[in-house]
C-alpha positions in Angstrom: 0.0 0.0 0.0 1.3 3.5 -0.9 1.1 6.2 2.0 0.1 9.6 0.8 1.6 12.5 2.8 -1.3 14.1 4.8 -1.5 17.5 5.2 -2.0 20.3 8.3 -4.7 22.5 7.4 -4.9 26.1 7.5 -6.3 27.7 10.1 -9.1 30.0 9.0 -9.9 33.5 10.6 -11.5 33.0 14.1 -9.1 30.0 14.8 -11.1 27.4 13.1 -9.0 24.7 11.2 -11.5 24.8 7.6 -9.8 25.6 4.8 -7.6 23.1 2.5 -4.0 24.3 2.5 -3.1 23.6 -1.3 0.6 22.9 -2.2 2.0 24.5 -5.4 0.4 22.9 -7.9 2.6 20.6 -10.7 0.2 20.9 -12.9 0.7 21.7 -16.7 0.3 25.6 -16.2 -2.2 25.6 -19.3 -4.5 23.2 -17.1 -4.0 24.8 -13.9 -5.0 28.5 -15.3 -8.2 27.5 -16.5 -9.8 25.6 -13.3 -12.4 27.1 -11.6 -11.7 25.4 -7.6 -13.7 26.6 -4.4 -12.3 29.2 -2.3 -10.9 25.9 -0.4 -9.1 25.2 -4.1 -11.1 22.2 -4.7 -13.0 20.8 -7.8 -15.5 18.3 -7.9 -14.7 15.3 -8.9 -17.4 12.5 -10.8 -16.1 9.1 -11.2 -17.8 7.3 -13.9 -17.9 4.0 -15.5 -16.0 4.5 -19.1 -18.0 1.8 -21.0 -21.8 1.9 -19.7 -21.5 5.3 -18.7 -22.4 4.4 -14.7 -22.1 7.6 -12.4 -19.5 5.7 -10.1 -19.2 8.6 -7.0 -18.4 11.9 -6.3 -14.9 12.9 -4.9 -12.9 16.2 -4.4 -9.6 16.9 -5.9 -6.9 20.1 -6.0 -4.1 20.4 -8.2 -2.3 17.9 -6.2 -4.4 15.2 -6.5 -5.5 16.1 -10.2 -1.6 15.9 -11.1 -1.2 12.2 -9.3 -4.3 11.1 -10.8 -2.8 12.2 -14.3 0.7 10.7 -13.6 -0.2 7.4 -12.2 -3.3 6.2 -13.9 -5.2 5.7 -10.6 -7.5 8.2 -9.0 -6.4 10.3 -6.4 -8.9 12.5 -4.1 -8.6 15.3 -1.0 -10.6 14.0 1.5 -11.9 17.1 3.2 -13.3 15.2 6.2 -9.4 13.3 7.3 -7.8 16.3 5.8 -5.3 14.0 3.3 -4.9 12.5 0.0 -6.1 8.9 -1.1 -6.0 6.7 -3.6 -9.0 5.1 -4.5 -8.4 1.0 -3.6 -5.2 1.5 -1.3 -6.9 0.2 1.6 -10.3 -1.6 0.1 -8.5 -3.2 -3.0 -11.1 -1.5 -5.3 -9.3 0.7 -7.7 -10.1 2.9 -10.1 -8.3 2.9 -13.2 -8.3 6.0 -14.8 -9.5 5.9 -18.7 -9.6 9.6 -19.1 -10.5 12.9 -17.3 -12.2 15.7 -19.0 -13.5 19.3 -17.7 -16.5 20.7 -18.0 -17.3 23.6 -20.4 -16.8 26.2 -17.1 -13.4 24.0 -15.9 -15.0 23.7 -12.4 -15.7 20.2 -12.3 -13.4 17.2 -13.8 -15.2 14.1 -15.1 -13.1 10.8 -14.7 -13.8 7.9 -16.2 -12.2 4.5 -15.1 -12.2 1.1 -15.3 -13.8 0.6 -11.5 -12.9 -3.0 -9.7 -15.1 -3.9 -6.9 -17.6 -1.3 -5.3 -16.9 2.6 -5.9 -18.8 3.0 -2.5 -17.7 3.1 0.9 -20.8 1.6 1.9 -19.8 -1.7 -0.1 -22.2 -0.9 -3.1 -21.2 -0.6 -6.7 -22.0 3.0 -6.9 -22.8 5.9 -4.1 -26.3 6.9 -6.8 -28.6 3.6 -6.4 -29.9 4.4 -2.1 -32.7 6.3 -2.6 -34.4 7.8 -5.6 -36.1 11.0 -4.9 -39.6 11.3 -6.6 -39.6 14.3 -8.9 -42.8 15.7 -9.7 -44.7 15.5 -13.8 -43.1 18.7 -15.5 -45.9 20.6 -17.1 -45.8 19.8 -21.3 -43.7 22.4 -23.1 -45.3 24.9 -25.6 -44.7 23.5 -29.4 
C-alpha cells in the first residue's frame, strides 16, 4: 500500500481549522490557469464508468491530487473530512483505473472515467447513486 503525505490545514480567521492548504500545484500551467476550484481550491470530482456510462461517485480533488491522478493512472482524491490525500483502492482493494478525465465547459468540475474494480462505495455498493431515488414531480408539457 502506498502512503500519501497528509497534510495540516490552515487555520481559518476566528481559529477554526476549515480551509484546504493547497501545495504549489505541478500541474501543466495551461490546465492549472483554466480551473475554476472553491475558495478551499477544490474541484469536484465524478467518477464514472468509461463503458456503460455508470455515475460511479463523487470525490474532491486540487491540483495535487488532479496531477497524481494524471501521472499514475489511478485516482487520487482530497478528503476534506481526514484532511489528506487517497487513492482510490489503497486500503479496500477497489481501484479505479483511470480511462480519461475531462473538464467541463466552465473547468470547475473534472469528469473521470475509469475502469472501476469492486464497489466505488464506501458503503460496499457498486456505486454511491442507487440508495434512494427521490420522486420528482410531472413537468408541465412544453409549448410546441
Amino acid at each position: 500500500m502506498t502512503s500519501t503525505p497528509a497534510r495540516r490545514p490552515t487555520t481559518a480567521p476566528g481559529g477554526g481549522a476549515s480551509r484546504h492548504s493547497a501545495p504549489p500545484s505541478r500541474l501543466d500551467p495551461e490546465i492549472a490557469a483554466r480551473l475554476k476550484r472553491s475558495p478551499d481550491g477544490l474541484l469536484p470530482a465524478i467518477a464514472q464508468q468509461y463503458d456503460t456510462g455508470e455515475v460511479l461517485m463523487l470525490g474532491w480533488m486540487d491540483d495535487e491530487a488532479l496531477h497524481r491522478t494524471l501521472t499514475t493512472g489511478r485516482c487520487t482524491y482530497w478528503s476534506r473530512s481526514r484532511q489528506e490525500y487517497w487513492v482510490k483502492g489503497d486500503t479496500s482493494g477497489h481501484v479505479q483505473r483511470v480511462k480519461s478525465v475531462a473538464l467541463d465547459c466552465d473547468a470547475d468540475t473534472v469528469l473521470v472515467k475509469v475502469d472501476q474494480v469492486g464497489a466505488a462505495c464506501h458503503t460496499g455498493d457498486r456505486t454511491c447513486f442507487d440508495a434512494d431515488v427521490l420522486a420528482v414531480a410531472d413537468a408541465p408539457a412544453e409549448d410546441q
